[in-house]
N, C-alpha and C positions, 0 to 999 in steps of 0.2 A: 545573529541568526539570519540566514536571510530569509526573501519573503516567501518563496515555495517551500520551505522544509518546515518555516513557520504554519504556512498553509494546512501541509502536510499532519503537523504537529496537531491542530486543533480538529481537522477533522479525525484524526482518530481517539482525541476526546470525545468526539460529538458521535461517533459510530462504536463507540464503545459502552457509551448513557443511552444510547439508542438499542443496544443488546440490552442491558442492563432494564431497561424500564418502559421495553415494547414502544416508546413514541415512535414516530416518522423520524429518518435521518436526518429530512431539513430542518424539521422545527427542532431539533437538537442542536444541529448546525448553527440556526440563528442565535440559540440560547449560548454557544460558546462563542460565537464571533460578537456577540452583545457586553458579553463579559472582558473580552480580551480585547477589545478594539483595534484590529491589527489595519493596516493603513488599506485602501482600496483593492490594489492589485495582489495583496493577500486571500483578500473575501473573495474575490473573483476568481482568483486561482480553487480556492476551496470550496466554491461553488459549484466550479465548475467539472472539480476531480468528484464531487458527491454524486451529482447529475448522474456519470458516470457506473458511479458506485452504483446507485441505488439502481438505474436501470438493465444491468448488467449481471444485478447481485444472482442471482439464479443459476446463470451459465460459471461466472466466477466458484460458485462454493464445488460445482462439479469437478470443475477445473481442478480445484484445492483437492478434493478429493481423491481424484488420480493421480495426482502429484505427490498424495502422502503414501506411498508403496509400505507394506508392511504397519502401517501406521493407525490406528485408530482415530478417525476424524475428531471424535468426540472426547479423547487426550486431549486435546490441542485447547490450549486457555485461549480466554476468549479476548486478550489482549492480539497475541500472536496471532490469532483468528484472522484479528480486523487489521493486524499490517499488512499480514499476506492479503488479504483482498482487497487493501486499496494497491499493492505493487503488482498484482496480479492484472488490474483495472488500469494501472496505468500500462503496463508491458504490453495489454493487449491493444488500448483504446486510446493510448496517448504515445503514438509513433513519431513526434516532434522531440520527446526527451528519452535519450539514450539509454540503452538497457544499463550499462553501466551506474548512470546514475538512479535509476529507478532503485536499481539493489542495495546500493550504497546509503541514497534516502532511507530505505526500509530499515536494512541495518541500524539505521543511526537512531531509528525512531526502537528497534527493539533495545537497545544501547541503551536508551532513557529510560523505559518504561516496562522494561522485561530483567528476568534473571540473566544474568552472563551467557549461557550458554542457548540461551536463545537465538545472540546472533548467529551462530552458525547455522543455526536450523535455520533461520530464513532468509541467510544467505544459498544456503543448497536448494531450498525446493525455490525460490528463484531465479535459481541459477538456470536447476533444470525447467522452469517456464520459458525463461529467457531462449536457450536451446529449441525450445517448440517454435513459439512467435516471430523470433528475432535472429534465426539463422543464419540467414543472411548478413546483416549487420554484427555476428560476431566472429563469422569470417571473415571478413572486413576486418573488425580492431586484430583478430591472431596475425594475420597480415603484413597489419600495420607495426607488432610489437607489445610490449605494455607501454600502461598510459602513462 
């Protein structure tokens, strides 16, 4: 696995214990990177995608919310909650890692941890994020072809 998906991976254990039993994100975060001891550039990746999370959570869940058209926010389990708001966090606040993979990560983490048909849902409403943010950059890949 490598180390960002891995990253990936533990913070949405940690942001999912942290819906679950109201603590703070970090101090969740430590308790699973305590547990899992993923090598340096792991924690820091996860560190530094929570950072994110947490300081952004607000505008994010709006975000979510517009994005669920027809959709009852409060349907939405709170697994699939927390992938779409960290792909949503990174699409917007981490412009270094390609929409592509932002969705693909997300996916792969609904894949693990969700019912089957979960990926598709959070491939579309990150599809359509991606659409919002990353315009630009996906005129560019139709451009270029597929990958």
């Amino acid at each position: 696995m490598g180390r960002r998906r891995k990253g990936r991976e533990i913070l949405l254990q940690a942001e999912y214990a942290a819906q679950l039993s109201g603590r703070a994100l970090d101090a969740c975060l430590e308790d699973q990177l305590d547990r899992r001891d993923p090598n340096d550039e792991t924690a820091t990746f996860a560190r530094s995608l929570a950072t994110k999370l947490s300081a952004h959570r607000a505008a994010s869940e709006q975000w979510l919310a517009g994005l669920l058209e027809n959709w009852d926010p409060e349907r939405l389990g709170q697994v699939e909650r927390a992938i779409l708001r960290i792909g949503l966090t990174e699409l917007r606040y981490s412009p270094d890692v390609p929409w592509r993979v932002v969705i693909n990560e997300a996916c792969e983490l609904a894949r693990r941890f969700c019912e089957e048909d979960a990926v598709g849902f959070v491939n579309g409403v990150l599809d359509r994020a991606a659409a919002q943010v990353r315009a630009e950059e996906q005129r560019g890949a139709r451009e270029e072809g597929p990958a």
